[in-house]
DRENPA-661737 format. One record per residue (C-alpha): x, y, z; residue number from 1; residue in one letter. Coordinates in steps of 0.02 Angstrom, whole numbers, plus 32768, in hexadecimal, padded with zeros to 4 digits. Example, Ala and Ser with C-alpha at 12.3 -4.5 7.8 and 13.67 -1.06 7.14 Angstrom:
BEGIN
px py pz pos code
8267 7F1F 8186 1 A
82AC 7FCB 8165 2 S
END
This chain:
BEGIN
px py pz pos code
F12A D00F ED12 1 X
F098 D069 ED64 2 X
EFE9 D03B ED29 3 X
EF42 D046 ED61 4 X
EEEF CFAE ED1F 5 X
EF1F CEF7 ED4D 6 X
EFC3 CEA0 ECE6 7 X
EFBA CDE6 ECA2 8 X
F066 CDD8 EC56 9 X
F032 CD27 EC1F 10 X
EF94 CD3F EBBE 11 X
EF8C CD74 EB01 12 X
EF0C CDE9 EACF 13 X
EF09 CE3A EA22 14 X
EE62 CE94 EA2A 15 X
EE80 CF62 EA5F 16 X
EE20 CFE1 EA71 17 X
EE27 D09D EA81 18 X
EDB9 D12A EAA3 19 X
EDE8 D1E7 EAAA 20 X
ED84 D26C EAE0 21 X
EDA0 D334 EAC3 22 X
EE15 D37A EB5A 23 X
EE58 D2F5 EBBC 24 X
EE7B D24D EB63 25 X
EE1B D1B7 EB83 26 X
EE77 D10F EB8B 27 X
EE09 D077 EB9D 28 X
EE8F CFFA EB86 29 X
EEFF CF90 EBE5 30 X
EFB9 CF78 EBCC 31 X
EF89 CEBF EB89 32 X
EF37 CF1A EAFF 33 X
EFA3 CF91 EAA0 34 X
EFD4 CF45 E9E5 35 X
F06A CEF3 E9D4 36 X
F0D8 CF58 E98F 37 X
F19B CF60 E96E 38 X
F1FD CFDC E9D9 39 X
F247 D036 E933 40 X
F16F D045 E907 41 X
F150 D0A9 E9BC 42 X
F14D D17D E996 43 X
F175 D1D1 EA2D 44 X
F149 D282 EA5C 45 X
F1B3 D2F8 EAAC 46 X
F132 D338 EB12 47 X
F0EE D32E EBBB 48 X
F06C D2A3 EBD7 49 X
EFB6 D2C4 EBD4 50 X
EF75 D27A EC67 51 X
EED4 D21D EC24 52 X
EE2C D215 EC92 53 X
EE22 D178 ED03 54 X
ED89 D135 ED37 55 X
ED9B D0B0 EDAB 56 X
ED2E D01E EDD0 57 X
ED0D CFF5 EE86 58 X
ED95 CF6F EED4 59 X
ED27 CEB3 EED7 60 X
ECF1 CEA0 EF8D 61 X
ED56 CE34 F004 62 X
ECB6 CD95 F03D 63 X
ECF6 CDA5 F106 64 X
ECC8 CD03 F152 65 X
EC53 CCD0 F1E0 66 X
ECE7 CC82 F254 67 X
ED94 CCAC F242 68 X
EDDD CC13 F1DE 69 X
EE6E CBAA F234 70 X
EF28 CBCD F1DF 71 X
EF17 CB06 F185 72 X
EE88 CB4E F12C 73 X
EEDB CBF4 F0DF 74 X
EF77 CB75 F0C1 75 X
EF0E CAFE F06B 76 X
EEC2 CB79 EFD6 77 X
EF77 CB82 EFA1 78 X
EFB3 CAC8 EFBB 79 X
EF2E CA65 EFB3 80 X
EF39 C97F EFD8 81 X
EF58 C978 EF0D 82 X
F006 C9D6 EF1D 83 X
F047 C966 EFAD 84 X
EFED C8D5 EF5C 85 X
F060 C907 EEC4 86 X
F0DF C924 EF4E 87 X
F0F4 C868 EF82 88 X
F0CD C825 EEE4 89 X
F166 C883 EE89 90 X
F1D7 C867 EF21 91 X
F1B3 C79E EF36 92 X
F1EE C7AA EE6C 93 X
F26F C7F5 EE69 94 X
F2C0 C784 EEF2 95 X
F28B C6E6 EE90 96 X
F2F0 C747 EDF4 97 X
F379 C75C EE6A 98 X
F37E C6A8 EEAB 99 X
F36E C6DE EF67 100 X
F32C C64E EFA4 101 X
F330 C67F F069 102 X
F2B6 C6FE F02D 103 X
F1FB C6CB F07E 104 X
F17D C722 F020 105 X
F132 C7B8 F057 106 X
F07F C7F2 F067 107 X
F025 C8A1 F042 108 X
F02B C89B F122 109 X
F0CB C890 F12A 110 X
F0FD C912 F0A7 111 X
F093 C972 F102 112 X
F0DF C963 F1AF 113 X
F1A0 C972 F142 114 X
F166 CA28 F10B 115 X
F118 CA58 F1C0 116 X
F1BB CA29 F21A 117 X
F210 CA9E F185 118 X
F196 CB19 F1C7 119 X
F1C7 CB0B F26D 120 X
F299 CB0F F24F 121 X
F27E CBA5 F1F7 122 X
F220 CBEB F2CA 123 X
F2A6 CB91 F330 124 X
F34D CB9A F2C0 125 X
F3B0 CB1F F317 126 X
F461 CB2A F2DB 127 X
F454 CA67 F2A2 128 X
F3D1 CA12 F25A 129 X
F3FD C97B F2D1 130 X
F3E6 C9D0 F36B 131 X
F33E C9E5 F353 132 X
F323 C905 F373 133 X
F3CA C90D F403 134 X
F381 C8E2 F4B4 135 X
F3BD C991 F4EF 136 X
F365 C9F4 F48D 137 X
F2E9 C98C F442 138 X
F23F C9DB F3F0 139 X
F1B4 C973 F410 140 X
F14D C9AC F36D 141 X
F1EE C974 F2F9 142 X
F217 C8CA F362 143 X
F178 C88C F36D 144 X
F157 C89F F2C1 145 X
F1CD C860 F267 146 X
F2A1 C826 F282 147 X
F32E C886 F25E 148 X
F359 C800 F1DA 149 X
F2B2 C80C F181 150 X
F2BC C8C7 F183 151 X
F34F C8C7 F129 152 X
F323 C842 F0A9 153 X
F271 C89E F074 154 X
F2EC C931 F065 155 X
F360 C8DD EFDD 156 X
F2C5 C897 EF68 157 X
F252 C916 EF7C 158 X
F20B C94D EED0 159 X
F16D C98C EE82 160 X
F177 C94B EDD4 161 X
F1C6 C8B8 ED60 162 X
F26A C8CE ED36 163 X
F264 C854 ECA2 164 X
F1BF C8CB EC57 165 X
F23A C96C EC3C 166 X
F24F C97F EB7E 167 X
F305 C982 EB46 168 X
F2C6 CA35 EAE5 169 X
F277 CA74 EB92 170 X
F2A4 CB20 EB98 171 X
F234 CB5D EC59 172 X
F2E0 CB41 ECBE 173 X
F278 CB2F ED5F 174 X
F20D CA9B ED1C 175 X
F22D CA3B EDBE 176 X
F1BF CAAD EE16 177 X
F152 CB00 EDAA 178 X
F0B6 CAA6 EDF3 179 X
F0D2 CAE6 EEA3 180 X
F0D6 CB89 EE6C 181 X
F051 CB82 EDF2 182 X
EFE2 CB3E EE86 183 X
F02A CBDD EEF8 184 X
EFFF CC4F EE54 185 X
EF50 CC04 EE30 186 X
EF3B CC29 EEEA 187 X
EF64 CCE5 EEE0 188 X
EF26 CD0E EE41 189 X
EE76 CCEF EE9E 190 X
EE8F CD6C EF1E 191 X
EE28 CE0D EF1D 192 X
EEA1 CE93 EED5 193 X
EEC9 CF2C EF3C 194 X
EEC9 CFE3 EEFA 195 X
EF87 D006 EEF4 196 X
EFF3 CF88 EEB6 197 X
F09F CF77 EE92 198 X
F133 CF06 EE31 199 X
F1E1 CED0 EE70 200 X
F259 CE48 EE8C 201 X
F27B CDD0 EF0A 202 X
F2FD CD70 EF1C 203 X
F311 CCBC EF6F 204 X
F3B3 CCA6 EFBC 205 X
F415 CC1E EF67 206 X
F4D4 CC2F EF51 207 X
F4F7 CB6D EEFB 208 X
F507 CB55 EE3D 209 X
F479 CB7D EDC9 210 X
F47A CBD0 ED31 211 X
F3E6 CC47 ED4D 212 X
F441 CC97 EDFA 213 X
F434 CD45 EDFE 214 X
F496 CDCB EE5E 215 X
F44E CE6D EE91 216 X
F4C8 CEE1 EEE0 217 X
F474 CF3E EF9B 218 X
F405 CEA6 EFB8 219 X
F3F2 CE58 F064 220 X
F42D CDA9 F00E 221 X
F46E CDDD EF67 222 X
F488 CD39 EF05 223 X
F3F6 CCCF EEE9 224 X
F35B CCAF EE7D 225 X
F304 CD44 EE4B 226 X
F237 CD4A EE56 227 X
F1C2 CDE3 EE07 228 X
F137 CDF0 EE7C 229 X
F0A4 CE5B EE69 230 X
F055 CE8C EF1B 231 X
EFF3 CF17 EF85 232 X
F010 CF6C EFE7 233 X
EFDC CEE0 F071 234 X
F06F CE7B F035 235 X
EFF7 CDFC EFF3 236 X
F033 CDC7 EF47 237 X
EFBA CDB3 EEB9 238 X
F02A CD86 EE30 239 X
F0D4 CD48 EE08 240 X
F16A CD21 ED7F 241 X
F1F1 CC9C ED9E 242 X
F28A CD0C ED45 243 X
F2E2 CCAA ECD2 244 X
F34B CD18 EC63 245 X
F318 CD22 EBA5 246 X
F2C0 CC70 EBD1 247 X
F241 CCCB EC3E 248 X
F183 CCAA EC22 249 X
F144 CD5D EBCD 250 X
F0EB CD75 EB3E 251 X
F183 CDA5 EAC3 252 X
F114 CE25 EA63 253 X
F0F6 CE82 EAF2 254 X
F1A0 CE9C EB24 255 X
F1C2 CF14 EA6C 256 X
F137 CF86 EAA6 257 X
F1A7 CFF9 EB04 258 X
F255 D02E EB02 259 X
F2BD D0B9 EB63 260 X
F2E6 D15F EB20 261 X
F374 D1CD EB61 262 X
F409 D19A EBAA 263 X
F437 D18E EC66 264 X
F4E3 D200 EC36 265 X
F47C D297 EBFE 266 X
F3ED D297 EC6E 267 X
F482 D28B ED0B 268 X
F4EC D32E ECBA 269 X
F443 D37D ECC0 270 X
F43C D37E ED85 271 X
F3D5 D33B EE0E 272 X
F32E D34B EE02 273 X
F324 D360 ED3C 274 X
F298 D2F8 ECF9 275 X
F263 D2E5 EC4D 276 X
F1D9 D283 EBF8 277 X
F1A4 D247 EB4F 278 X
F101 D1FA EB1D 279 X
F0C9 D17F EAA0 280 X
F035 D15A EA2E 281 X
EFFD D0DC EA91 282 X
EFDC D13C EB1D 283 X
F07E D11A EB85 284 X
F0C9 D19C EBDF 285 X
F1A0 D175 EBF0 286 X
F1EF D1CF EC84 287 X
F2AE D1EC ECA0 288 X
F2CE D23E ED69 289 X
F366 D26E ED9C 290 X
F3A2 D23B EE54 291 X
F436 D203 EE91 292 X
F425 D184 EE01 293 X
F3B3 D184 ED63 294 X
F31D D147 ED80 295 X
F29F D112 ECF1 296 X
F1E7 D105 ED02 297 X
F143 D0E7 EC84 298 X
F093 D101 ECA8 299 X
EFED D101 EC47 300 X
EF9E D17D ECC6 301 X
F01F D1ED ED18 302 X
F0CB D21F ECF7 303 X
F111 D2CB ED48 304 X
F054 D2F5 ED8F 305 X
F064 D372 EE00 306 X
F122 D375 EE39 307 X
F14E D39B EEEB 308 X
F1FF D3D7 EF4F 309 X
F24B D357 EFAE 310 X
F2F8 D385 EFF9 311 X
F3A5 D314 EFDA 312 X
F438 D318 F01A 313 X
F4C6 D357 EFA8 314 X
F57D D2F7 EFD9 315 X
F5C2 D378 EF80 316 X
F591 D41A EFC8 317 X
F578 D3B8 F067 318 X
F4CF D3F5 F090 319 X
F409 D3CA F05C 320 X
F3B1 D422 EFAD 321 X
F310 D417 EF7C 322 X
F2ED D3C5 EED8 323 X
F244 D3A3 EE6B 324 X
F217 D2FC EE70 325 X
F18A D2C0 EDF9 326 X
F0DB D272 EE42 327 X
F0F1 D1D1 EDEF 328 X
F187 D1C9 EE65 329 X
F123 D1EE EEF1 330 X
F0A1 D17B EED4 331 X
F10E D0E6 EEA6 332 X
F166 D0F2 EF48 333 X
F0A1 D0F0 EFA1 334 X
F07F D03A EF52 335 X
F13E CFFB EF43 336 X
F150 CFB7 EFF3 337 X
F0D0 CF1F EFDB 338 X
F152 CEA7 EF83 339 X
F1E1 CEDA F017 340 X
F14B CEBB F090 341 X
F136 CE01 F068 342 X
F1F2 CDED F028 343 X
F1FC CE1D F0FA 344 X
F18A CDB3 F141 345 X
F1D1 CD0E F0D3 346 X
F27D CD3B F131 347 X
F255 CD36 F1CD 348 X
F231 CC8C F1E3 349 X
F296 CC57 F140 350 X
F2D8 CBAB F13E 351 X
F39F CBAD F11E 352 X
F3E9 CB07 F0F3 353 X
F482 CAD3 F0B9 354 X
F44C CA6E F00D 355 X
F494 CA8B EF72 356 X
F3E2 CA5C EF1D 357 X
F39F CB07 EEE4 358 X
F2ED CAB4 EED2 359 X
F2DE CA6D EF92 360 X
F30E CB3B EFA7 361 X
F274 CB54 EF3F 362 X
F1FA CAE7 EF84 363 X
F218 CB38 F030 364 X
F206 CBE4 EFE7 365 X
F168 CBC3 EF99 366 X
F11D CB7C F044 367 X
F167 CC15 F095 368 X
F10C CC87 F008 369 X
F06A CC26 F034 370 X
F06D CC2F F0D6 371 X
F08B CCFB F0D0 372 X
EFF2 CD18 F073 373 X
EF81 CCAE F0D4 374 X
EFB5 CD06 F16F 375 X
EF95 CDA3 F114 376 X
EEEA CD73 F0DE 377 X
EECD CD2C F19C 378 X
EEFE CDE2 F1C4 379 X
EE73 CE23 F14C 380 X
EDF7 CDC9 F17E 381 X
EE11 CDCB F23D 382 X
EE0A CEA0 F21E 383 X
ED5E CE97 F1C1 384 X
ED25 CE24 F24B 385 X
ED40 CEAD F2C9 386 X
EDC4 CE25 F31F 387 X
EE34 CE94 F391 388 X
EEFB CE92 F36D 389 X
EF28 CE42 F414 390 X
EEAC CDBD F3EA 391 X
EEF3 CD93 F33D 392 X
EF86 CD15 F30E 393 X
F027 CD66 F2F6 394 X
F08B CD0E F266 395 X
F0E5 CCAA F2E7 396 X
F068 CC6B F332 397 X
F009 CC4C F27B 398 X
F090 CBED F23F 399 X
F0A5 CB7E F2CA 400 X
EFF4 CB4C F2D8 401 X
EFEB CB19 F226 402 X
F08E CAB0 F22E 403 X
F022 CA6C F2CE 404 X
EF91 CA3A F269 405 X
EFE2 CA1C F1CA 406 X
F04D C999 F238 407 X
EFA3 C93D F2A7 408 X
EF0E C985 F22D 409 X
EED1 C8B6 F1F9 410 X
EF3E C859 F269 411 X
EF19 C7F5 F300 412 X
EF5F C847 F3A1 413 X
EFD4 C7B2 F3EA 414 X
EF9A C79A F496 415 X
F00E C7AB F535 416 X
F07F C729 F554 417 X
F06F C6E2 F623 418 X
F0F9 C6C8 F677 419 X
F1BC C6F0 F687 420 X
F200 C750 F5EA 421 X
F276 C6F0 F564 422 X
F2F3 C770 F546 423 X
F33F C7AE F60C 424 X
F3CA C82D F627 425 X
F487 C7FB F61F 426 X
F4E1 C7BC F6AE 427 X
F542 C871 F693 428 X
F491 C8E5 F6BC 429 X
F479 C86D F737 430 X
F4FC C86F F7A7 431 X
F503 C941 F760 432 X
F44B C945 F7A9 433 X
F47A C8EF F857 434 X
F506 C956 F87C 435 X
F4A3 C9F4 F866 436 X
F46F CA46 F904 437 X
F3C8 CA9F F8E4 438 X
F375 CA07 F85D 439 X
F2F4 CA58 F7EC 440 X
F240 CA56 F81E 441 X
F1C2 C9F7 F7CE 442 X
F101 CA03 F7B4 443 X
F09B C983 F7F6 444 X
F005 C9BA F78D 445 X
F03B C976 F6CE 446 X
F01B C9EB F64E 447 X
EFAB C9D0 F5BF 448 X
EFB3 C9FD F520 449 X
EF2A CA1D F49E 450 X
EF17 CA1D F401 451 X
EEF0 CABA F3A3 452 X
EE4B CAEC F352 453 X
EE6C CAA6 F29D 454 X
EE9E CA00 F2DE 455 X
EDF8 C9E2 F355 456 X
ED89 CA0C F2C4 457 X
EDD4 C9A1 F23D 458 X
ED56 C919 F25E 459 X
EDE9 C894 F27F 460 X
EE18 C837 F320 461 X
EDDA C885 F3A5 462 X
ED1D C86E F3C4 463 X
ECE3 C862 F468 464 X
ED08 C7D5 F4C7 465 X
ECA5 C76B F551 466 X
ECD9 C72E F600 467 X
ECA6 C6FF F6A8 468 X
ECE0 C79B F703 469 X
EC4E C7BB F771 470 X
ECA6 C87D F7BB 471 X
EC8F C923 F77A 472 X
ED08 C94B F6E8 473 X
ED2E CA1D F6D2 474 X
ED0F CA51 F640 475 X
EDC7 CA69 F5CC 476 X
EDA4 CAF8 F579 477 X
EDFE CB84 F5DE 478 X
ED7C CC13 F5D5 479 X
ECE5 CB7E F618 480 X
ECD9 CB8B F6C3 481 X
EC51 CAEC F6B9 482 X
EC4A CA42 F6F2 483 X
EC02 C9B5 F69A 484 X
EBF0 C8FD F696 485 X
EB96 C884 F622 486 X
EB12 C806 F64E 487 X
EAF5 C77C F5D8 488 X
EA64 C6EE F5DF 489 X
EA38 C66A F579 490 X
E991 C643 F544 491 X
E92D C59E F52B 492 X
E90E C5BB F469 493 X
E9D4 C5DD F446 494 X
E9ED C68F F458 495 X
EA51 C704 F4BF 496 X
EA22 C796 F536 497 X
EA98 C81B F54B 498 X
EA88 C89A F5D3 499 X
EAEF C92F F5DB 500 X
EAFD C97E F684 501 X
EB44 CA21 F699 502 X
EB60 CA7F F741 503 X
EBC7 CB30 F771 504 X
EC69 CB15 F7D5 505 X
EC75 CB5A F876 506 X
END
């Protein structure tokens, strides 16, 4: 359905009004506010729809920021330390309920490191989740976090609400994680809406048992849990609908407003192109197009508008006609591509497991979802700042920082550890590197790593610290040429002189 005015399928509102003017129709209404009314009560008119006037309000400015916000920061609007409070709390409880008791409990920390090293599987995609702690291939950002073992045991408790608090009438069939998604919807409900907007499903990949599974035939992964998402055309959602068949949370009055008039048989033995169009009392315009297939459409501003040729190809006669194809077509097609925009960008770093629990599938798609839109919105803002493209954070990038900061954002750095390291190579890749002729060269100079932005800033662990180093120390940022030193004194009466010396490098 095509409509110009913003749609809260959850909200009831009974109050409607409607004003007409001479000419062209005035409808100062939104689709929340036509009467309830039984489909057998709705008159249609076979006639063309009256396209009403629209007068538009201007779109609510976007506030663009002084300094471009680190990627924890977006992440954080959606998921803030409640949820992973919530996170540890419901997962500790469930494994007390279950009677694991090699299960240590977990902390808000360390369900946040378990979702950044989800982050990062879904970048790398080993082929096994083991490989990721084996000495050959070993990631630093996943070993030094947390073991293999411990990975996999925050994995099999994980859970966001009580089990014992579901009420034997419960009804919502994805009650286990309705408060992570009602955080990610609170989030996007917030946004500032965009001018064209559209509706469509998504569907999460899941192919294990569950009775709410869908399958829908020319899909890139046919079976799995189907999601209405409204979205721009950005790809930044703003709204969505956990689909749960007859079970699903819309207003059940508002579903016997409309109904479908004229079958897909007649409408296809009328030819391609054929369109035809009905309209209601209410104001609705009902569209029928013929196309390879039938396609329906309603509006409460356009319907065929002004149609246009467009040229098919006929299997039949083996060559392209033109047909008529209506502008509500046209302009659905224009705003349709925001939903398959963000369905995109969830995929490409998608986490694939093999778990038969449809709600660990869940949680990772709704972390996925969030961290789409806040590279989106990263995207907006660094565009109204002026900040050129080769200068901005691609998502790969984006999403690696934040599992970066979500990992060491208010933790204590361990220091380096002197002297030989504990693990050392196999007799096997020893005696593999002694018998090879040309040995591979090795750095002198160790490399450093630091931190990223986000994790400098969070006021946690790494102030500046004091020592006796009487030399010049260069300056670490890499576009500083400087060098500095400090000079401290103490005074008689207690306190502390700092001098801060600061010479260019030669």
């Amino acid at each position: 359905m095509l409509a110009n005015t913003e749609l809260d399928l959850h909200e009831e509102d009974d109050q409607t009004t409607n004003e007409t003017k001479s000419g062209n129709e005035v409808f100062d209404k939104s689709p929340m506010q036509f009467p309830f009314v039984q489909k057998k009560d709705i008159k249609w008119i076979n006639k063309p729809f009256q396209e009403p006037y629209i007068n538009l309000t201007d779109l609510e400015p976007i506030d663009c920021p002084s300094t471009i916000p680190q990627p924890y920061e977006y992440f954080t609007k959606y998921f803030d330390q409640k949820i992973f409070e919530d996170l540890s709390f419901y997962t500790n409880l469930y494994a007390v309920q279950n009677n694991d008791f090699s299960f240590k409990p977990t902390s808000p920390l360390e369900i946040r490191s378990f979702i950044a090293i989800q982050m990062m599987m879904g970048v790398l995609k080993y082929p096994r989740i083991g490989m990721y702690w084996e000495q050959k291939f070993r990631v630093n950002i996943f070993a030094d976090t947390m073991p293999r073992n411990r990975f996999y045991s925050i994995r099999q408790n994980i859970h966001i609400i009580n089990n014992m608090d579901i009420a034997r009438d419960n009804t919502d069939k994805f009650v286990k994680i309705r408060p992570l998604f009602d955080a990610l919807n609170n989030r996007c409900k917030q946004l500032p809406v965009e001018r064209n907007i559209s509706v469509d499903e998504q569907i999460v990949p899941f192919k294990g048992q569950l009775v709410i599974k869908q399958y829908m035939k020319g899909k890139p992964n046919p079976w799995g849990i189907k999601i209405f998402l409204l979205c721009g055309q950005s790809g930044i959602v703003y709204n969505m609908i956990l689909y749960q068949g007859v079970s699903t949370n819309i207003n059940k009055d508002l579903q016997k407003n409309f109904g479908l008039v004229l079958s897909d048989k007649v409408i296809m033995k009328m030819g391609r192109g054929t369109s035809y169009e009905v309209t209601s009392t209410l104001g609705v315009g009902l569209l029928k197009w013929c196309d390879n297939k039938a396609i329906t459409m309603a509006s409460n501003f356009i319907t065929s508008g002004k149609p246009e040729s467009v040229s098919r190809w006929d299997k039949k006669n083996k060559q392209y006609v033109n047909i008529e194809r209506p502008e509500i077509i046209k302009l659905y097609n224009k705003s349709m591509l925001g939903v398959d925009k963000h369905d995109q960008l969830v995929s490409y770093y998608r986490v694939y497991m093999k778990s038969r629990k449809w709600t660990l599938r869940m949680i990772t798609h709704a972390f996925g979802m969030a961290v789409a839109n806040s590279w989106l919105e990263y995207k907006q803002d660094a565009e109204n700042m002026g900040i050129l493209k080769k200068d901005q954070k691609d998502l790969l990038h984006f999403k690696t920082t934040l599992a970066e900061e979500l990992v060491m954002v208010g933790r204590f750095s361990p220091g380096k550890k002197r002297g030989r390291p504990t693990s050392s190579p196999s007799s096997s890749t020893r005696s593999a590197e002694c018998s090879s002729p040309t040995p591979a060269k090795t750095s002198s100079k160790a490399l450093e790593f630091r931190p990223t932005e986000g994790v400098s800033k969070d006021l946690f662990g790494h102030f500046p610290a004091y020592d006796d180093k009487k030399e010049v120390t260069r300056c670490k940022n890499k576009i500083c040429t400087e060098l500095f030193y400090y000079k401290t004194s103490f005074l008689s009466n207690g306190t502390i002189n700092l001098n801060l010396s600061i010479t260019s490098s030669i």
